[in-house]
Structure formats: structure tokens, C-alpha cells
C-alpha positions in Angstrom: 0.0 0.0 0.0 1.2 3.2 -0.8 1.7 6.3 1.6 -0.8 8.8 0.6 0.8 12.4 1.8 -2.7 13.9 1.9 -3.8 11.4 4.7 -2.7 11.8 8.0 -4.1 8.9 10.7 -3.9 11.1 13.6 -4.9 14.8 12.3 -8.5 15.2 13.7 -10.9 17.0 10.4 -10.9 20.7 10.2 -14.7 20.6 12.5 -12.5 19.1 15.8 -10.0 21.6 15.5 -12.6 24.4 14.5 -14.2 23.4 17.9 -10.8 23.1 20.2 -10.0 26.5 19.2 -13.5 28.1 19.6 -13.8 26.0 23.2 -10.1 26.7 24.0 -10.9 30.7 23.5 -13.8 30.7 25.3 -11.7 29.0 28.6 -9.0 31.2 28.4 -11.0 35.0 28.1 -14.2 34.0 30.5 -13.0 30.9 32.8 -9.7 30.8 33.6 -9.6 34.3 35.1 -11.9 32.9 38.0 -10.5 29.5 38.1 -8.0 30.7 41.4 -10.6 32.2 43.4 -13.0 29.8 42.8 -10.6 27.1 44.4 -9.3 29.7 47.4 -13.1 30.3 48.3 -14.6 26.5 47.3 -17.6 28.1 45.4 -19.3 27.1 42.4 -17.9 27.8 38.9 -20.9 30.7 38.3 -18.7 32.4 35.3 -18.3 29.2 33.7 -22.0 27.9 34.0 -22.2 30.7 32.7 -20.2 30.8 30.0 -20.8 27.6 29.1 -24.7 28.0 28.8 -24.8 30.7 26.0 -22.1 29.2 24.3 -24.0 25.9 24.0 -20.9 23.9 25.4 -22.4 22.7 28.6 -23.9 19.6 27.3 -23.3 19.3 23.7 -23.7 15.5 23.6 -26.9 15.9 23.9 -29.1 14.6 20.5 -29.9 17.8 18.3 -34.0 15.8 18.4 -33.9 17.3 22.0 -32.6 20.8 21.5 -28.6 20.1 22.0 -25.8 20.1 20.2 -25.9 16.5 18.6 -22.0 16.4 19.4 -20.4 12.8 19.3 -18.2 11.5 21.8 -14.8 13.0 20.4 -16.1 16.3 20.6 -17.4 16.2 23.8 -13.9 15.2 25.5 -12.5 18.2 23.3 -15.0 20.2 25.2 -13.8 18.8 28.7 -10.0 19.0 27.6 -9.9 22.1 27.7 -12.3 23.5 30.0 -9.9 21.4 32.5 -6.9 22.8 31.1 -7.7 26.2 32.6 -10.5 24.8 35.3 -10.8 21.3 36.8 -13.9 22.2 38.8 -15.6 24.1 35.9 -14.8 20.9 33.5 -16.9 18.8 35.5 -20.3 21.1 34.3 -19.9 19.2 31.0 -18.9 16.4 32.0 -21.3 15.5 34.5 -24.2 16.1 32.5 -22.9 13.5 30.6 -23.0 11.6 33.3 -25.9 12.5 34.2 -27.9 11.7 31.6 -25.7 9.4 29.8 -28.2 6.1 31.2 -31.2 8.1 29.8 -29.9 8.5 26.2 -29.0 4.9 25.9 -31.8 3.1 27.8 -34.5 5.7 28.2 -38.0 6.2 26.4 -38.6 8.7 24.1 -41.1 10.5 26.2 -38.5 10.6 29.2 -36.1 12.0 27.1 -38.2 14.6 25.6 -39.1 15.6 29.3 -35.4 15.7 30.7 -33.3 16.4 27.9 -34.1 19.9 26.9 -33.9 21.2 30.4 -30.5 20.1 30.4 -29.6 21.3 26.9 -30.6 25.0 27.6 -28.9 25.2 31.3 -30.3 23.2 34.1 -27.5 20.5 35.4 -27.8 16.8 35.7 -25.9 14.4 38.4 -25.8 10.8 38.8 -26.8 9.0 42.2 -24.5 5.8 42.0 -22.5 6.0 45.1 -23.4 4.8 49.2 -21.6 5.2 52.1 -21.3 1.1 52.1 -21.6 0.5 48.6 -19.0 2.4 46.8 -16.8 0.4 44.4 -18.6 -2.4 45.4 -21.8 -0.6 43.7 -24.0 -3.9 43.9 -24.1 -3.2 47.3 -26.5 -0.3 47.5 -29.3 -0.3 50.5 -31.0 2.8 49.0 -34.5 1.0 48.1 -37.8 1.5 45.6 -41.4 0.0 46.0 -43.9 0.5 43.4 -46.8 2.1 45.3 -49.2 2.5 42.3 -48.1 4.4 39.3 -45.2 5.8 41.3 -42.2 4.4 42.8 -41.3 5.3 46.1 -37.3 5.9 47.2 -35.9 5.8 50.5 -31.9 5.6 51.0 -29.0 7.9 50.4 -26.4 8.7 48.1 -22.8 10.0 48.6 -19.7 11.8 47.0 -22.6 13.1 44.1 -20.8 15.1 42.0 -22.8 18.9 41.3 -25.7 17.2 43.8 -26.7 20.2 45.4 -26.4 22.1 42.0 -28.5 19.7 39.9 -32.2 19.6 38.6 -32.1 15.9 37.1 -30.2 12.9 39.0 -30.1 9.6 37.8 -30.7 7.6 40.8 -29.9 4.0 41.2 -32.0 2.0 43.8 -32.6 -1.6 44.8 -36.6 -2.9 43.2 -35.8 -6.6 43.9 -33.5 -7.5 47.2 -33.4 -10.7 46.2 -32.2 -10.7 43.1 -28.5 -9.3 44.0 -27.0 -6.8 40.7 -30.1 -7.8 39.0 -33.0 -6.4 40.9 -31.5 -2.8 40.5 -33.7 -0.1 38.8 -32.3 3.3 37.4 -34.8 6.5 38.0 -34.8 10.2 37.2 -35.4 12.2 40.1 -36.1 16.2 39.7 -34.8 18.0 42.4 -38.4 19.2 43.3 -39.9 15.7 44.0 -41.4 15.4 47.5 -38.9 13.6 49.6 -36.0 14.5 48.4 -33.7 16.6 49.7 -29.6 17.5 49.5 -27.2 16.8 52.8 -23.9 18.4 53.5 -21.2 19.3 51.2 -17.7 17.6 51.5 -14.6 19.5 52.1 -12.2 18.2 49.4 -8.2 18.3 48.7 -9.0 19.7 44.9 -12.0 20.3 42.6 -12.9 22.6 45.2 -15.5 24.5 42.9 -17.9 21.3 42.3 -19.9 20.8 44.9 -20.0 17.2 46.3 -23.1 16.7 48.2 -24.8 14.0 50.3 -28.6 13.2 49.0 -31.3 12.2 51.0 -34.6 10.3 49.6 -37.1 9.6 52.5 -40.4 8.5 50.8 -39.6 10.2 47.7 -42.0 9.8 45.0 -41.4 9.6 41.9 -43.4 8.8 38.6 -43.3 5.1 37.2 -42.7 6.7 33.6 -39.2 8.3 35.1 -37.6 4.6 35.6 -34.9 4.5 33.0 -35.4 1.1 30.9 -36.7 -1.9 32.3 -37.3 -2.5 36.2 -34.1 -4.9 37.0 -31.7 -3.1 34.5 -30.1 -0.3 36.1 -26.9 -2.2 36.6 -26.8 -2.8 33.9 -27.7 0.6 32.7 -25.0 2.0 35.3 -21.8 -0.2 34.0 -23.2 1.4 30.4 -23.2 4.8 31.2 -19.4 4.4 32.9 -18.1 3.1 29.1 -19.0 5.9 27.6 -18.1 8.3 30.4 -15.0 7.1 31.5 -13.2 9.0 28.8 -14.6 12.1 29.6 -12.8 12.3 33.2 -9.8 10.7 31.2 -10.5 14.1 29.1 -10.7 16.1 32.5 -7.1 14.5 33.6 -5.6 15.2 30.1 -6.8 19.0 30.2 -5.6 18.9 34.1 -2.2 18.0 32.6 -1.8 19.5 29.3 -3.0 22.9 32.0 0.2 22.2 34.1 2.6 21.4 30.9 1.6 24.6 29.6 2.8 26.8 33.0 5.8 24.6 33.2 6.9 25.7 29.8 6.2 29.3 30.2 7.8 29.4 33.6 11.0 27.8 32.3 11.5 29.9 29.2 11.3 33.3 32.2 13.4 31.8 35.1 17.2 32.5 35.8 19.3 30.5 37.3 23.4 30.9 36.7 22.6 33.1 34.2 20.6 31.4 32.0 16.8 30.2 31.4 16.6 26.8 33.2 15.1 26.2 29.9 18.7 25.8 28.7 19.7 23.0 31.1 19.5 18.9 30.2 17.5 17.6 32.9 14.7 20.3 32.4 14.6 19.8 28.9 14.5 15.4 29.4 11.7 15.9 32.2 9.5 18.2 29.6 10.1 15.7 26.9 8.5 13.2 29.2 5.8 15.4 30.2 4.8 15.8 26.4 5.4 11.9 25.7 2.9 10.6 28.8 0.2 13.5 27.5 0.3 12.9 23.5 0.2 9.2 24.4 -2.7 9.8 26.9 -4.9 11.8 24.2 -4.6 8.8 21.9 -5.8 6.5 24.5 -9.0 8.5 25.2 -9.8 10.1 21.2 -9.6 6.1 20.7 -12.1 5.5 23.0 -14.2 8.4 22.7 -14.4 7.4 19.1 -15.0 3.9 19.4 -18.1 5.1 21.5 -19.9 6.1 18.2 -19.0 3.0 16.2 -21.0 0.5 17.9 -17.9 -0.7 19.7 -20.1 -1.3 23.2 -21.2 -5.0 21.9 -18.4 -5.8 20.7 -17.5 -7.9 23.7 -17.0 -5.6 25.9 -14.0 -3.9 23.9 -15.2 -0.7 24.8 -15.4 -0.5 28.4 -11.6 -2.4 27.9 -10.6 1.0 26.1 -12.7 3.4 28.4 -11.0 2.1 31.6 -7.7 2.0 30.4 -8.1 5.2 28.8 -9.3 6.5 32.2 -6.4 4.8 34.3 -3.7 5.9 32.1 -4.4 9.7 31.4 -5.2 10.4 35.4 -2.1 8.4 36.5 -0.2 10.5 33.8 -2.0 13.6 35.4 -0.7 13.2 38.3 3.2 12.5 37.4 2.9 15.3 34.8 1.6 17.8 37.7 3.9 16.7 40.1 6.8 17.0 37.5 5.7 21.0 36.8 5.7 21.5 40.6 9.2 20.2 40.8 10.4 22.4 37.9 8.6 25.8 39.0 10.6 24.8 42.1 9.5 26.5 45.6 7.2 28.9 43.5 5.4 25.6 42.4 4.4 24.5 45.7 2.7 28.3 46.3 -0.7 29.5 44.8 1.2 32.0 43.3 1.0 29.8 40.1 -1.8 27.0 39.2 0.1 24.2 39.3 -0.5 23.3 42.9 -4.1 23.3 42.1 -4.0 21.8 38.7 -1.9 18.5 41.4 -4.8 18.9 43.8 -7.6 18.3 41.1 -6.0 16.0 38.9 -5.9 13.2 41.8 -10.1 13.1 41.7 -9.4 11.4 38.4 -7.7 8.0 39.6 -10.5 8.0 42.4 -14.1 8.4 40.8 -16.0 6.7 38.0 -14.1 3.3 38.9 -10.6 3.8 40.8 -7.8 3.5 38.7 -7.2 0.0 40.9 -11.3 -1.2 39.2 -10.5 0.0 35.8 -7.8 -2.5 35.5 -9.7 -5.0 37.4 -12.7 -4.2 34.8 -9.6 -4.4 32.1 -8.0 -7.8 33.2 -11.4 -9.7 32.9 -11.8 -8.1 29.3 -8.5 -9.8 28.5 -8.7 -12.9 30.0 -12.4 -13.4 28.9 
């Protein structure tokens, strides 16, 4: 086969790069300026919601049919790239409301979707309600509980660690329909924020992603509508382990901006600083540990644009290929995250380790990413089955 010049494997088409530099912009002039403060006070992101919302880059994987964006997967981790390159907390607005409604877009009904789906296409936020205090990587383990009380279904249980909880108008809730039959008799809901007996706990004080609130939720004879169970009763697991194959790349995404952020300072700070009379850009060793920096972060974005791509091809029946790819992507990029943030700390020196320059943060928020939506220590647990079958 001849070598066609004209074709290059890993140049993404002229749209992904239209969008990078559009999203990339729009994170640099009306994010990134409040990114510090909204770390030193731990509030929510309000520029960036805001941003994001009339630029139409707050959910954009949500299907055009339902007033979004219609983007596919490889667009929407371009989106969460670089939000997190400037942000972490403001990347998970995006990205959560992927995972928020990710369940509902591949095992909802039509007329669920045409209820929820709009709201979070023009602004509200979604979260997803996976998480117990005794039931955390070991998921099948929930106590939170639903009994079909007529043509509703009634919730009682809490959730923990929920991403944007206390921020969110739609939550995909998981809850136990059928005790008895273990992974099996879990059901997937939506809950709206307003439903009767449900209400939002305390906030968790956190080493990084300080911005995104993390909140405790509280169902105590919640009602909610039998037409707002996602799928089938029994199939939320199901629905769940779904929903974490197509959004594991996204918070491989978020750990890929989180580093590509901290590369970025490193290289601007070592071009300025003076030491023996000379840019420490000039020396050996800082050149070899920026050369690693870019190898572990080029090799990273492959991983996840693989996978994020793979999402739209049907890949998810192919034997489980896809959640293979999604976890590794996942593992990899936030275990290079956090080497590549530590390595710009140590080359900024003692100015890295003060918040006089974001790489401290940009450490603090990229270790979230080995921790939720499957530890890195799960992914290749969920990875070693795949290859041994």
C-alpha cells in the first residue's frame, strides 16, 4: 500500500480543530480568570455555568431531536479538555451532564427523554446518584430502596460523593426494586430536584476540585413517577456499567486538560526563570523531564480520542471492547495527570508548591481522576477480565 501524503491517521478533520479553538478561547478570556478564586473560596464555577450555557458547550452531547448540540463522543472530551486545562472544577459542568444523563440516552423512552433532555440542553444541570456510604466500588451493594406504590415508585436511601448534587435539577438515581435478586434487581430513576422527599445533605470539604460541589442526598419516601424509571425495572446495573463506558473518557479528558494545564505553566515558567545566568530552559534535565511530560500526554490523548471514538461506532457490543478502552483510557491519562503535575511543581521549584501559580491546584484536582467513576485499581480489574475473557 502506498503512503498517501494527503492522509494523516492522527490529524482530527478541520470541525475538531474548529471546535478546540473556539472551546479553547472561550476557557481562556471568560474561565480561567476565576478559576483561582473559585478554588481559594470553594464556590461554584458561576462564570463558567455561565459561560458555558450561552455558548451551547455545557452539554453538547446531547441529541440535536432534544434541542442540543448532537456532538459525538470526540467532541465532547474536546470540550472537557480544555475547559480542564484552565478549570478542573468548571470541567466537571460538561462532564457531569454526561454523566448525568448518559443512562437516559441509551436506555431511556422517548417521552422521558423529551421531558429531561431539553432542560439540560438550555442550562439546568444533571448528576448521577450511583454512590453509598457502604456500597462504593462495590456498587451492587446499595441499601438505597424503591417500591412501586401504584403508578409511582417510592425511594428511601441515600447517596454519597454526588458530584454537582446540590447544583443539579435531574439525578439519575440508582436504587434496589428486587433485594433478592443481588446486581439484578437494580432499577435506574430520574429524580427532579423538586420531588417530594428529596432533599440534599452536606457538602464535603475536598483536597482539589474545590468549585464542584459534592453533596450528600437524602430520599425519605420520595415519590417519583413510574414513567421516570430508565429502561426496564431490574436493569439499572446494567444501565449503570453502560453509562461508565461511555463516560470514562470524559474524566480521562478532564485529567488530560488537568495536565496538558500544568505542561503549559511549566513551559512558560522555564523559558522566564534565571538560574546561573541562564533560562533553566537551557539546562538537560529540564529539557529530558518536559520531553517526558509531552510523551505521557500525547500518548494519553490517543488513548482517550480512541475511545471516545470507538463510542460512536457500535464498539459497546463488541465484547466488551469498549469499556476495555474506556478504563484503560481512564487509568492511564489520570495516573499520567498526576506524574505530569507533580513534574511541573518540581520544575517551577519553591514557587510551584505556592498558589502563586496554578500548578498546585491543577496537582490537587487531577488526583479526583484515579479516584471516581471506577478507581484507577477497578478499571484495571474491569480491564483484566476483558482480557482474559
Amino acid at each position: 500500500m502506498a503512503f498517501n501524503p494527503e492522509f494523516d491517521l492522527f490529524q482530527l478533520p478541520a470541525e475538531y480543530q474548529e471546535l478546540r479553538d473556539s472551546i479553547r478561547a472561550l476557557s481562556e478570556q471568560q474561565i480561567a480568570p476565576y478559576a483561582a478564586a473559585v478554588d481559594e473560596e470553594e464556590r461554584f464555577p458561576e462564570e463558567a455555568l455561565k459561560a458555558l450555557n450561552e455558548s451551547g458547550f455545557n452539554a453538547v452531547h446531547v441529541p440535536d431531536e432534544f434541542e442540543g448540540q448532537g456532538a459525538d463522543s470526540l467532541a465532547a472530551v474536546i470540550v472537557i479538555e480544555e475547559v480542564a486545562r484552565v478549570c478542573g472544577s468548571s470541567s466537571l459542568i460538561p462532564a457531569v451532564n454526561k454523566l448525568g444523563t448518559m443512562g437516559l440516552i441509551l436506555q431511556g423512552s422517548e417521552e422521558l427523554k423529551a421531558k429531561v433532555l431539553p432542560d439540560i440542553a438550555n442550562g439546568a444541570l444533571a448528576a448521577y446518584a450511583l454512590t453509598e456510604r457502604e456500597a462504593g466500588s462495590d456498587a451492587g451493594g446499595m441499601k438505597t430502596k424503591a417500591v412501586r406504590d401504584g403508578d409511582e415508585w417510592v425511594l428511601n436511601g441515600s447517596k454519597c460523593f454526588i458530584t454537582n448534587g446540590s447544583r443539579a435539577t435531574w439525578i439519575t438515581v440508582m436504587a434496589v426494586t428486587d433485594p433478592e435478586a443481588g446486581a439484578n434487581g437494580i432499577s435506574a430513576f430520574m429524580v427532579h430536584k423538586d420531588d417530594p422527599g428529596f432533599r440534599v445533605g452536606g457538602l464535603e470539604h475536598k483536597l482539589g476540585i474545590k468549585g464542584s460541589p459534592t453533596a450528600e442526598l437524602y430520599f425519605e419516601d420520595c415519590r417519583v413517577p413510574a414513567d421516570r424509571m430508565i429502561g426496564e425495572e431490574g436493569t439499572g446495573f446494567k444501565t449503570a456499567l453502560q453509562t461508565l463506558d461511555h463516560t470514562r473518557p470524559t474524566i480521562g479528558a478532564q485529567a488530560l486538560g488537568i495536565a496538558q494545564g500544568a505542561f503549559d505553566a511549566a513551559v512558560e515558567y522555564v523559558k522566564e526563570r534565571k538560574q546561573f545566568g541562564k533560562p533553566i530552559a537551557a539546562f538537560q534535565n529540564t529539557q529530558f523531564t518536559l520531553a517526558d511530560m509531552k510523551m505521557k500526554i500525547d500518548a494519553a490523548r490517543l488513548m482517550i480520542y480512541t475511545a471516545a471514538s470507538n463510542a460512536e461506532r457500535g464498539v459497546a457490543e463488541d465484547g466488551g471492547k469498549l469499556g476495555l478502552m474506556a478504563a484503560g483510557s481512564k487509568a492511564f491519562a489520570s495516573d499520567i495527570a498526576m506524574e505530569v503535575t507533580l513534574d511541573a511543581i518540581q520544575l517551577l521549584g519553591g514557587y510551584g508548591y505556592t498558589r502563586d501559580f496554578p500548578v498546585e491546584r491543577m496537582m490537587r484536582d487531577a488526583k479526583i481522576t484515579q479516584i471516581y467513576e471506577g478507581t484507577n485499581q477497578v478499571c484495571r480489574m474491569v480491564m483484566g477480565r476483558q482480557i482474559l475473557g
